[in-house]
C-alpha positions, -999 to +999 in steps of 0.1 A: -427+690-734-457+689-713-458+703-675-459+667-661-429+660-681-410+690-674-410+678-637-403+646-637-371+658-653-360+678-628-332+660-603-347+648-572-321+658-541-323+641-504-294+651-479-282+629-452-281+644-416-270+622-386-246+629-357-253+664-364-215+675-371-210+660-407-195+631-423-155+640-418-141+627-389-127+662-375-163+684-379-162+680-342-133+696-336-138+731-357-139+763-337-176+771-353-190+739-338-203+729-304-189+695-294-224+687-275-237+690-306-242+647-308-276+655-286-290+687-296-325+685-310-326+720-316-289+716-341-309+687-356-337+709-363-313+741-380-300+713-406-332+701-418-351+738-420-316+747-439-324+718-462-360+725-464-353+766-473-331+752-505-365+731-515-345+700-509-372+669-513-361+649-482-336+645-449-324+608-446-314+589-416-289+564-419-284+539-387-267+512-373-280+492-342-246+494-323-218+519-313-199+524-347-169+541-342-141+551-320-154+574-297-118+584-281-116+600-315-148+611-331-185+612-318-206+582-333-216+584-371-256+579-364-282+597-350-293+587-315-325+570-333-337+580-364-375+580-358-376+594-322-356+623-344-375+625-376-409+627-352-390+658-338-383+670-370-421+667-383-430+694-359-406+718-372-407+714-410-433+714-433-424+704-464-394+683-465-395+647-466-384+626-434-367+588-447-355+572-417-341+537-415-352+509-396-333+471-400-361+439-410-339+418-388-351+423-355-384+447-347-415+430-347-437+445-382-466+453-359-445+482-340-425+493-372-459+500-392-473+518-360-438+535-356-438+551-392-472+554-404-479+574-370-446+595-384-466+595-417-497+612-403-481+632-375-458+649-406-489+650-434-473+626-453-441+629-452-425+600-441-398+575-458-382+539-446-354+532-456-361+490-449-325+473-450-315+439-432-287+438-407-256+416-413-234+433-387-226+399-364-225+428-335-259+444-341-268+408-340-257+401-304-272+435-293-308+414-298-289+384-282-291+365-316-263+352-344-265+366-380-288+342-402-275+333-433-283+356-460-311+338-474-331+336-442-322+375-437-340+382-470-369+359-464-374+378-429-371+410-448-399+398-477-423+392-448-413+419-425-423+444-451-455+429-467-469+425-433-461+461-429-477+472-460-506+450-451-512+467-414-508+502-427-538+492-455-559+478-425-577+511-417-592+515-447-601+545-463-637+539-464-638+539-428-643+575-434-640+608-409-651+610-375-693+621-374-702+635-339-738+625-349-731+597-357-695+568-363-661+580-354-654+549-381-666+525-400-656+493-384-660+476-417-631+491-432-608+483-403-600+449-405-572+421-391-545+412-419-540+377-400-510+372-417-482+342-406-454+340-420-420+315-410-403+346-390-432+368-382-468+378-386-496+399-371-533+399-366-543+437-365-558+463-375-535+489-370-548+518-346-536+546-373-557+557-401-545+569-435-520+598-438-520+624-470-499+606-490-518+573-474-484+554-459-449+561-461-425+559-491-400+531-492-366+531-498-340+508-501-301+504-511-290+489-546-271+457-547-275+426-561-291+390-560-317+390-533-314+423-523-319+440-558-350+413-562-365+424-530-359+466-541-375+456-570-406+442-561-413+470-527-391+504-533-401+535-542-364+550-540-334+528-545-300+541-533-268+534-552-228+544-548-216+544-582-181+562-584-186+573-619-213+577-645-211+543-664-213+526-629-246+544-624-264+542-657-253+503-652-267+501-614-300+522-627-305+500-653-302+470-636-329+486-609-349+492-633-347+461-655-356+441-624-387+463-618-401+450-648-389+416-644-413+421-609-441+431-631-435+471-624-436+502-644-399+509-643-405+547-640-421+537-608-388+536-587-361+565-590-327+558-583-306+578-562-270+582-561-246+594-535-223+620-542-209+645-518-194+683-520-176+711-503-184+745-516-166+775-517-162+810-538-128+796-559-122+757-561-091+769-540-113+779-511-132+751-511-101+731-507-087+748-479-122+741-459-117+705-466-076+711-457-089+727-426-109+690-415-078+673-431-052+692-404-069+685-378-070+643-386-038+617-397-036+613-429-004+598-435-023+568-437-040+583-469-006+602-485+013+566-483-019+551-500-021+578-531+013+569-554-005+535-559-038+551-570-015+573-592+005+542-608+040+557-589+062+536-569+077+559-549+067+574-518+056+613-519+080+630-500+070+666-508+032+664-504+025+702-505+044+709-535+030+697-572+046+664-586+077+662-605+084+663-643+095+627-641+066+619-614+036+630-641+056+612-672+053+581-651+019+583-636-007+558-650-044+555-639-059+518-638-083+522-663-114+509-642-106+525-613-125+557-608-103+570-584-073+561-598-084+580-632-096+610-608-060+614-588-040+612-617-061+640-636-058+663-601-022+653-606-013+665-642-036+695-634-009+706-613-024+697-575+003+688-546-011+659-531-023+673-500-045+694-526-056+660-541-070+644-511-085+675-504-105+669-538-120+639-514-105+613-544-107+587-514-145+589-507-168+567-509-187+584-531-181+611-562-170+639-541-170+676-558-147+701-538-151+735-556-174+757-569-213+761-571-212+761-604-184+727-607-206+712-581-238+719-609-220+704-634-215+670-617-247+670-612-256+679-645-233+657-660-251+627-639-283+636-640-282+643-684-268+613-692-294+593-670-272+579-640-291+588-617-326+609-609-314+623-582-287+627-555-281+613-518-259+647-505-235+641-483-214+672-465-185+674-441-200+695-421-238+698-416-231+734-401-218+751-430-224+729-459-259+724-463-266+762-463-234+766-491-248+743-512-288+755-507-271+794-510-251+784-543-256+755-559-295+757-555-302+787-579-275+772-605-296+743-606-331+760-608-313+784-636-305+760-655-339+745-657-330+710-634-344+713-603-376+727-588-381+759-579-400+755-550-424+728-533-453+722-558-473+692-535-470+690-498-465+650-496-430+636-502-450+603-523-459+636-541-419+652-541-407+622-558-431+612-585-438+581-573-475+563-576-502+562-547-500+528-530-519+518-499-516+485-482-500+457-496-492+461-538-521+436-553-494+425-577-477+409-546-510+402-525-520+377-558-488+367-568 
């Protein structure tokens, strides 16, 4: 196996960051962490250096364009705004990728491609957009407008992005570098796109010139129909929540069997899959961090929810003790629910069901709550039998997590010959293994 093969099998690994406590609910609430934290540049900043000292390719910035969440109970979910943080966050990183997400449904695509390609140059080629739609009937009537139906969504979102791609080609790279003798450009290589479109257009050029990796990376979620047409056809990075290795190879085939459908290398787009962890030295501590964020939360909502997922039909009226004799002869997983399978193996393996949900079995994602080395595994397992080429990290808590899994799992990884050992190019285009694209892709512009 040559050097170029060697590292384009090695796991790719981006970690969300957002309100800057974690994704459980109670992060806010732990002695260790500063309840202002929702507005601290500076916490931001800690998490994303902590991600960058592991050699983790890329921070991502999920976002919703309204107040999700119950604030009388937890801080919002989101970042304040993902590119006002990620332009922070250039300054004080150097390597790590920045993905931030932006909706097609509303912005105009003459301020997103000036928004992120001036990200792109101001991190030296760093910068990711995640390019979704909105179909959230109240991010809708935040713009004053009423969700579309879905196909008009999708045929804003076609246009939105190739009149992006088009304005970030616009300077071109012939226009050269700045002569004091003589041009600071060539004007004939910074041109109008002129592009109309039913929903939106622009004239340009746009007043940003190439970054290194020439314009940002694009990324986009997996799902189906028009949505998994569109990832096809633009996205660099496609983002998936399977909730168990069959799911994923199935969802990673599918991306990339509609890559070539678009007329695309398939090997051109990586798929990513979400998958979260807690870390500690035993599996037991690790489950006593997550019991710690569990105490401090309801979750009777979750214990009356958990004899169904574990075939019972009796409620669990000793939840810190293991289950019965005649409990685990009756328990049945459904056989295609992933969850279901997972509780009732946590189950006959001796857990109480406190323990249980404290292996995160009610996720959204595969959660691992244990060890560097169990956490390895998962993403051995995953990564080995092609589910994924790479991981979307989630973590409870930003604070702590980031630095157990860069401190342990990291050098697991790296020993066992799956995941870099350091930053070997400076551009995340260059992190991922993804082609050099600038302006529009001529397979769309002639299609």
């Amino acid at each position: 196996m040559d050097d170029t093969e060697k590292k384009n099998k090695r796991m790719i690994l981006g970690v969300i960051l957002g309100n800057n406590f974690g994704v459980h609910a109670a992060t806010w609430k732990m002695p260790h962490v500063d309840p202002g934290s929702y507005t601290s540049i500076d916490v931001t900043v800690e998490q994303a250096r902590t991600a960058e000292g592991g050699g983790l390719h890329f921070v991502f910035l999920p976002d919703r364009l309204f107040m999700y969440g119950d604030l009388a109970a937890s801080p919002p979910m989101f970042s304040m705004d993902p590119i006002v943080t990620l332009s922070a966050l250039a300054q004080a990183t150097k390597r790590i990728g920045l993905v931030g997400t932006s909706s097609t449904s509303f912005t105009e695509p003459y301020l997103l491609a000036r928004q992120l390609k001036a990200l792109d140059v101001i991190s030296r080629g760093r910068a990711g957009w995640n390019a979704v739609p909105s179909y959230e009937p109240v991010a809708f009537a935040n713009f004053g407008k009423v969700p579309p139906p879905r196909e008009k969504k999708y045929e804003r979102l076609h246009e939105v992005i190739q009149v992006v791609q088009a304005l970030w080609g616009s300077w071109g790279y012939g226009a050269g570098q700045p002569d004091q003798a003589g041009k600071f450009a060539d004007m004939a290589y910074i041109q109008p796109v002129n592009l109309q479109g039913r929903h939106v257009g622009a004239q340009g050029p746009l007043p940003v010139p190439p970054s290194e990796q020439g314009q940002p990376v694009i990324v986009m979620p997996a799902t189906t129909g028009l949505g998994l047409q569109a990832a096809a056809m633009y996205a660099n990075v496609v983002i998936g929540m399977p909730l168990s290795i069959e799911e994923g190879r199935a969802q990673r085939q599918m991306v990339r069997q509609a890559a070539a459908q678009a007329g695309r290398d398939p090997d051109e787009i990586k798929f990513i899959a979400f998958a979260g962890f807690t870390v500690g030295d035993t599996e037991r501590q690790a489950l006593d961090k997550r019991r710690a964020l569990d105490g401090r939360i309801d979750i009777r909502g979750q214990l009356s929810r958990l004899p169904a997922y574990l075939g019972l039909h009796q409620e669990l009226t000793q939840p810190d003790e293991p289950l019965t004799t005649a409990q685990l002869a009756s328990a049945r997983a459904h056989p295609h629910d992933a969850r279901s399978i997972r509780a009732v193996k946590l189950a006959k393996a001796g857990w109480s069901p406190r323990d249980i949900l404290a292996h995160a079995v009610f996720d959204p994602s595969p959660t691992v709550v244990g060890t560097a080395e169990q956490v390895a595994d998962h993403l051995e397992e995953w990564f080995e039998a092609e589910a994924a080429d790479g991981f979307m990290l989630n973590f409870d808590d930003f604070h702590t997590g980031i630095g157990d899994f860069v401190d342990g799992v990291v050098p697991v990884l790296r020993e066992r010959g799956i995941f870099h050992d350091d930053y070997e190019e400076k551009t995340l285009r260059d992190h991922l293994g993804v082609p050099p694209q600038y302006g529009l892709d001529p397979r769309i512009a002639t299609s």
